[in-house]
C-alpha positions as CSV (number, residue, x, y, z in Angstrom):
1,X,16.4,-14.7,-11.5
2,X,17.0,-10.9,-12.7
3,X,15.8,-11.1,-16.3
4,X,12.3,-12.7,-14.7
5,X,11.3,-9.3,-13.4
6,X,11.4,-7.1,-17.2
7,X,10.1,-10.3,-19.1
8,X,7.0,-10.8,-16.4
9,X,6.2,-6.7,-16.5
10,X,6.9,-6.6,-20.1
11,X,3.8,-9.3,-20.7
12,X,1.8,-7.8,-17.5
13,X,1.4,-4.3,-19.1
14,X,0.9,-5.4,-22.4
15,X,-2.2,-7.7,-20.9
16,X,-3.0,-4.1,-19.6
17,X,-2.8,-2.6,-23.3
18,X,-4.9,-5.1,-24.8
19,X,-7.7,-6.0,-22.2
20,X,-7.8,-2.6,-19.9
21,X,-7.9,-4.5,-16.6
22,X,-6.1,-3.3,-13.4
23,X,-7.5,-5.9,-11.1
24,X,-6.4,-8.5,-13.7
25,X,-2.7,-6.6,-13.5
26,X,-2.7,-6.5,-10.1
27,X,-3.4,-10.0,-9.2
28,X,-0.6,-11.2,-11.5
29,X,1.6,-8.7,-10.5
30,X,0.7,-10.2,-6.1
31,X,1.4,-13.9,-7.7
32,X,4.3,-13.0,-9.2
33,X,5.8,-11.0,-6.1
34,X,5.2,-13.7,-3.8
35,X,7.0,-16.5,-6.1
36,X,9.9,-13.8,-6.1
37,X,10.3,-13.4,-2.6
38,X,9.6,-16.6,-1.6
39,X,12.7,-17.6,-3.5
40,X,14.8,-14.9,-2.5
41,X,14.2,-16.0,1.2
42,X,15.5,-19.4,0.2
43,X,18.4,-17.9,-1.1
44,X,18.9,-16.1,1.7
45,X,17.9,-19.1,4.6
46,X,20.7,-21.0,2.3
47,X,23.2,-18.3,2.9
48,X,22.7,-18.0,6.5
49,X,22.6,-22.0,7.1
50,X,21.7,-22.7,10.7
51,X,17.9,-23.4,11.8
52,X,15.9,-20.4,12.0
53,X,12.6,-19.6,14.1
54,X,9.2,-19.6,12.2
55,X,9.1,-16.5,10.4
56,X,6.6,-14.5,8.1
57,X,7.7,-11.5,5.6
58,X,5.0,-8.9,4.8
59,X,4.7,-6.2,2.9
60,X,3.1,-2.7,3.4
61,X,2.1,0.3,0.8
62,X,0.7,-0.8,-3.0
63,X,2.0,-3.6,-2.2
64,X,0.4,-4.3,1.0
65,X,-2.7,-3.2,-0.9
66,X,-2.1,-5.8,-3.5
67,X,-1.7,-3.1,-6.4
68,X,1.9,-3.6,-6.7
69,X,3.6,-2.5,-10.0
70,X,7.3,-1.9,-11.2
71,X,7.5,1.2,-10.4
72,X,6.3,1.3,-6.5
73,X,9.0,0.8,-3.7
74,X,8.5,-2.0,-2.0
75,X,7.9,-2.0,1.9
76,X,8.6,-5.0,4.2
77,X,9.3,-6.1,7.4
78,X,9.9,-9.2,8.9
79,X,8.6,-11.1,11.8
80,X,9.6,-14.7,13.7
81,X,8.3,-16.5,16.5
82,X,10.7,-16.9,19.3
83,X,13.6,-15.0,21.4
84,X,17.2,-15.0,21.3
85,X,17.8,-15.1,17.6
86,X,18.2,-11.2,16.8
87,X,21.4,-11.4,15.3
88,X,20.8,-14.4,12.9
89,X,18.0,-12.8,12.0
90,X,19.4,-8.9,11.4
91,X,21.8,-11.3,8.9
92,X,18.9,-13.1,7.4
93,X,17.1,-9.5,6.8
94,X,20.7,-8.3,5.1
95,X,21.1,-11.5,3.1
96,X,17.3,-11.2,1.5
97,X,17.6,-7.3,0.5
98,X,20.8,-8.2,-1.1
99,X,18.6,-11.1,-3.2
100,X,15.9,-8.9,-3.9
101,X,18.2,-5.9,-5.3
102,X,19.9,-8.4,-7.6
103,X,16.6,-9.2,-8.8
104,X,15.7,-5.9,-9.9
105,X,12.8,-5.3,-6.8
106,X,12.8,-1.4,-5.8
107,X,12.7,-1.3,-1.7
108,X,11.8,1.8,0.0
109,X,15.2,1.9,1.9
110,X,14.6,2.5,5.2
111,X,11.2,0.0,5.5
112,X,13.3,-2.7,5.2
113,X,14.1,-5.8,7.3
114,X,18.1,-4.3,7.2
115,X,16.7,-1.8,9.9
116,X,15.9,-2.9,12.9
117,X,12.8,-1.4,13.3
118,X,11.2,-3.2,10.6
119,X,12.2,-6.5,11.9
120,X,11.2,-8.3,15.2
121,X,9.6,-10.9,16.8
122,X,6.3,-11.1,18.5
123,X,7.0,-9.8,21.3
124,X,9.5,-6.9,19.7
125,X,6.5,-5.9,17.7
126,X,3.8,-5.5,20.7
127,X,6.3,-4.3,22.7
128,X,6.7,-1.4,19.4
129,X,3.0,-0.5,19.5
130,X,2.2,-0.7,23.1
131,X,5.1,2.2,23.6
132,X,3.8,3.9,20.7
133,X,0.6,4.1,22.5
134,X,1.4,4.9,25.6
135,X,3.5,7.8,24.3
136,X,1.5,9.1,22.4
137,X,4.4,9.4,20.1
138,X,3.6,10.4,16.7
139,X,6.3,9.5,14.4
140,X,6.0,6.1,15.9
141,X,2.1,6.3,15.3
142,X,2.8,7.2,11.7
143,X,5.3,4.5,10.7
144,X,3.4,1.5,12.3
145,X,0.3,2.6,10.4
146,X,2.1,1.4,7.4
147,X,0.7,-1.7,8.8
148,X,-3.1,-0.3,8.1
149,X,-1.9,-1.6,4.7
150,X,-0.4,-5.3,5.0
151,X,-0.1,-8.3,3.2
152,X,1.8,-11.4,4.4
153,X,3.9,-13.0,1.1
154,X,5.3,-16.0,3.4
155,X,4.3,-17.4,6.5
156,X,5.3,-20.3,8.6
157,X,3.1,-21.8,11.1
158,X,0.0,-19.9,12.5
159,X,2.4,-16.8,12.5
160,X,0.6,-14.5,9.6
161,X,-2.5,-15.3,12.1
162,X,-0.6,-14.4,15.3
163,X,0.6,-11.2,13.5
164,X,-2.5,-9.8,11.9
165,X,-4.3,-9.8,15.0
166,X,-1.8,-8.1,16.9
167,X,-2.1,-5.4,14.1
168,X,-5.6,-5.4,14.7
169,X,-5.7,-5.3,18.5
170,X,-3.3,-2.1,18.3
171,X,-4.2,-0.6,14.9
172,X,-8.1,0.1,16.0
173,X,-6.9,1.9,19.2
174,X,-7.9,5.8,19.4
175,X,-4.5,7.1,19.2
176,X,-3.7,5.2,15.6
177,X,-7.5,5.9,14.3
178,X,-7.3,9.4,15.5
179,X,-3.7,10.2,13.8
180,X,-4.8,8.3,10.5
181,X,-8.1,9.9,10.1
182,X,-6.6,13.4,10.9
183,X,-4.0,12.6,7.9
184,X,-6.6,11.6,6.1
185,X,-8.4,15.0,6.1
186,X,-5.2,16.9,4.9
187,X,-4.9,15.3,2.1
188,X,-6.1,16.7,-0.9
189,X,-8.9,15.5,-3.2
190,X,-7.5,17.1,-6.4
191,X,-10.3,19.8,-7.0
192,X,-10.0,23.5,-6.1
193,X,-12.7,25.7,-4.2
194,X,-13.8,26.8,-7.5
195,X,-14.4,23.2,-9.0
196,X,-11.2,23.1,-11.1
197,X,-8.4,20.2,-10.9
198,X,-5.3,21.0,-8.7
199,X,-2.4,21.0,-10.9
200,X,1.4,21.6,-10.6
201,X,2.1,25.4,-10.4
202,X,6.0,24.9,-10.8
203,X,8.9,22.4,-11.3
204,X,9.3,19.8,-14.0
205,X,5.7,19.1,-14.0
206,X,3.9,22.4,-14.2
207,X,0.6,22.3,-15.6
208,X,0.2,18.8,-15.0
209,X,-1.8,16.5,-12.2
210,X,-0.3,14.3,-9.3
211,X,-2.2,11.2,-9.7
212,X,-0.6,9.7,-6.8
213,X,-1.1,12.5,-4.4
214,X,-4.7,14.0,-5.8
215,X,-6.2,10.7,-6.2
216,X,-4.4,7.4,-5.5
217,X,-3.3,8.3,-1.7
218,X,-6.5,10.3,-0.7
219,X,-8.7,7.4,-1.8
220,X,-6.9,4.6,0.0
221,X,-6.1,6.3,2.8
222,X,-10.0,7.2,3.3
223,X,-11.3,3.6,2.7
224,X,-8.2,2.2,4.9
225,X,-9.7,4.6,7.8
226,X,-12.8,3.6,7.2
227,X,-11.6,0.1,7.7
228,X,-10.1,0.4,10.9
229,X,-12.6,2.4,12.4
230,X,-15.0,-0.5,11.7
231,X,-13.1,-3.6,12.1
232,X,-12.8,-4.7,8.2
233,X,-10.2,-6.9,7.8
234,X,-10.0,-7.2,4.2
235,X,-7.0,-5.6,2.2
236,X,-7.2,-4.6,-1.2
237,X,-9.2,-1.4,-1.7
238,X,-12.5,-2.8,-3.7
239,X,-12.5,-5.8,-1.5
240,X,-12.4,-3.8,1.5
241,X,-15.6,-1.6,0.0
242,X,-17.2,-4.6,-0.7
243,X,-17.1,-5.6,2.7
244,X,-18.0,-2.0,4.2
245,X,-21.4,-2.4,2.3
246,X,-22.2,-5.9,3.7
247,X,-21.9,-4.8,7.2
248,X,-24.1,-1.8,6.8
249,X,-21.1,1.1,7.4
250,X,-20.8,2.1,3.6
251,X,-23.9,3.0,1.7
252,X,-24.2,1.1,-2.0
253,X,-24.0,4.5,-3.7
254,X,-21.4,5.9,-2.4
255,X,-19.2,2.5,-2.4
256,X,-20.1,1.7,-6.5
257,X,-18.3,5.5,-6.8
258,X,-15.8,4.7,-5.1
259,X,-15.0,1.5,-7.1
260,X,-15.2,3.4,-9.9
261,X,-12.9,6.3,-8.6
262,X,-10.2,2.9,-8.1
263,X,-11.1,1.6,-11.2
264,X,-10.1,5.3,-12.8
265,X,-7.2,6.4,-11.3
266,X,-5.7,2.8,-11.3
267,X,-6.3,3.0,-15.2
268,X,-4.6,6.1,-15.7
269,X,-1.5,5.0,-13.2
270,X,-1.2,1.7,-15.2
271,X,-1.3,3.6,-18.7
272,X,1.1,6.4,-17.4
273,X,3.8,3.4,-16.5
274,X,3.1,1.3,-20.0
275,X,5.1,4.4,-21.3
276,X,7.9,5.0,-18.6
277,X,11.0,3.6,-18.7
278,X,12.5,1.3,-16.0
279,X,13.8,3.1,-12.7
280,X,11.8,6.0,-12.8
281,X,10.1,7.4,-9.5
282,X,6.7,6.6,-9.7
283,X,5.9,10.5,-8.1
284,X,7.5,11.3,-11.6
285,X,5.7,8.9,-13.6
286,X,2.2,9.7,-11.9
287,X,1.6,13.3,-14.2
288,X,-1.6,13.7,-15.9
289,X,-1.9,16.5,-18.6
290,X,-5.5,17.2,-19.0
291,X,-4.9,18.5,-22.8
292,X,-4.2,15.0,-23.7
293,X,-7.5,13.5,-22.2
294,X,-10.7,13.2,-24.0
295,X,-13.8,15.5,-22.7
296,X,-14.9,12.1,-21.4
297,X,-11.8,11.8,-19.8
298,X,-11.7,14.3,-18.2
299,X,-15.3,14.3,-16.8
300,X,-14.6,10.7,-15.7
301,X,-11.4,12.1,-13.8
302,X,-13.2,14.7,-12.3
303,X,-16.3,12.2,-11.2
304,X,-13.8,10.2,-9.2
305,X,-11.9,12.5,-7.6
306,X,-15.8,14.4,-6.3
307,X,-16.5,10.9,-5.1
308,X,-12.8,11.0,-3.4
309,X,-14.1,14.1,-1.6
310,X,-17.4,12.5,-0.6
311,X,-15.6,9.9,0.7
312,X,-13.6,12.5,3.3
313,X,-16.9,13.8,3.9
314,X,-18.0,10.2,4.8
315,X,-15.3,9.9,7.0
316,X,-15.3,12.6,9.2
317,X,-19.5,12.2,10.1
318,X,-18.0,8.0,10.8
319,X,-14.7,9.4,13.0
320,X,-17.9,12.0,14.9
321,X,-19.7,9.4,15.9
322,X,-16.8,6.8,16.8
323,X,-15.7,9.7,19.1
C-alpha cells in the first residue's frame, strides 16, 4: 500500500500542472482518501478479529472540507453504535493509525482515534457536547468545532446519519455559533489598514505571505459560520455557497467573489505544493512572495482577500441579527 500514496499525488498535481483545476484535484484527492482508509480499517478490523459494533470514521479540517492534499494533517475520529466495547475499540483506533502511518498519511497527532477523546460512541459523543454546553467550557467548544468541518469516509448502517445530526443539533447552539463566529472576526484577512498585503516581518519567511493564515483559514472559517448560523448542511466550501444563495442568506455577488477568492487561494496552495518536497509542514509550504507574481497576480490576490474581508463584514451584520 505505501508506494500508492507518492504515485497517486505524483499524477494528481501533475493533472493540476496541465489543466489548472483545484476542484478536479480535490475530488480525486476525497476518492482516493476514502479507498485508503477504507482499506486500512480492514487491515485493522483483521488485526483485532472479534465482531465489532457498527462504526463510522470521519474526518475534520481540509479534509473534512474535501480539499485534502499531501501536505495537510489529517483529522479523524471515530464513532460506533453501541456500549460496552471501549476497549476493543481504543485497540481498533491504535491498530488503524499504525496502518495509515505505514501508508504514508500525515495525522494531526492528537485528533486521532488513539485519544480517547476523538473516539466514542453515540452516546460518549452527546454526552461530549452536552457538557461542553453546559460549561460553557471553551477549549471543549473549540475542539468539537472541528466538527463544523466533517466528512464521513466509512459508515456502517444509518450511523453517518445518526452522527451528523447530532453535530447539527449541538453545533447550531449559541455557545458553539457564538465562540466560532468570535474566532472568526480575529482572524486576519491579509490586507493592512493602509490597503497593503500582510506579510512576514521576521523568521524564515520574512517578506513573504501566509496563504494559509491570510486567506485559506479566514475564508472557510467565515463561510463555515455562515453555515451553521443558517442550517446549511453542505460541506465543501463552493458547495456550501451555492447553497447559501439558494436559500436567500448569501447575496449572488458577494457569493461569485467568494468562489473566486476559493478558486484563487486554492490555486496558489496547489502550485506552492507542486514544488515542495514530501514531509514538509504545509504552514511552511503556504509562503507567497509577491515579487514572483504577475501585476495580474497580484491584483487577483488582492481581489480575493477584499472579498475575504467582505465576507467578515457579512458575517458579523448575520451573527447581529441571529442575536
Amino acid at each position: 500500500l505505501r508506494p500508492l500514496l507518492p504515485r497517486f499525488y505524483e499524477s494528481a498535481y501533475r493533472h493540476f500542472a496541465r489543466f489548472g483545476s483545484p476542484s478536479a484535484f480535490y475530488r480525486m484527492s476525497e476518492r482516493f482518501l476514502r479507498a485508503l482508509v477504507e482499506c486500512c480499517l480492514r487491515l485493522a478490523k483483521q488485526e483485532i478479529g472479534t465482531r465489532l459494533p457498527p462504526l463510522a470514521l470521519v474526518v475534520m479540517g481540509p479534509a473534512g472540507r474535501r480539499e485534502a492534499t499531501r501536505f495537510c494533517q489529517v483529522q479523524m475520529a471515530l464513532v460506533w453504535n453501541g456500549a460496552g466495547a471501549d476497549d476493543t475499540m481504543a485497540q481498533l483506533g491504535t491498530e488503524l493509525v499504525a496502518w495509515l502511518r505505514v501508508c504514508g498519511i500525515v495525522l494531526e497527532e492528537h485528533v486521532t482515534p488513539m485519544n480517547p477523546y476523538w473516539r466514542g460512541s453515540l452516546a460518549d459523543w452527546q454526552s461530549r457536547f452536552e457538557t461542553a454546553s453546559a460549561r460553557h467550557d471553551q477549549p471543549s467548544l473549540i475542539e468539537l468545532l472541528r466538527l463544523a468541518d466533517k466528512t464521513v469516509l466509512t459508515s456502517e448502517g444509518d450511523l453517518a446519519t445518526g452522527f451528523d445530526q447530532l453535530c447539527n443539533r449541538f453545533l447550531r447552539q449559541r455557545d458553539f455559533i457564538v465562540n466560532l463566529v468570535k474566532r472568526c472576526h480575529l482572524l486576519s484577512n491579509g490586507i493592512s489598514m493602509m490597503g497593503n498585503l500582510k506579510l512576514e516581518k521576521s523568521g524564515p519567511h520574512r517578506g513573504a505571505f501566509p496563504l494559509l493564515d491570510h486567506a485559506l483559514l479566514p475564508l472557510a472559517a467565515a463561510v463555515a459560520a455562515l453555515c451553521l448560523l443558517h442550517g446549511v448542511e453542505q460541506t465543501g466550501t463552493p458547495e456550501r455557497l451555492r447553497q447559501l444563495v439558494r436559500i436567500g442568506r448569501l447575496d449572488v455577488d458577494l457569493a461569485e467573489r467568494a468562489l473566486h477568492a476559493w478558486h484563487c487561494f486554492s490555486e496558489h496552495r496547489l502550485s506552492l505544493e507542486l514544488h515542495a518536497s514530501p514531509g514538509q509542514d504545509c504552514r511552511d509550504i503556504l509562503h507567497l512572495v509577491p515579487s514572483t507574481l504577475g501585476a495580474a497576480e497580484l491584483d487577483r490576490l488582492h481581489s480575493s482577500l477584499e472579498t475575504v474581508a467582505d465576507m467578515q463584514r457579512y458575517l458579523q451584520v448575520s451573527f447581529g441579527a441571529y442575536t
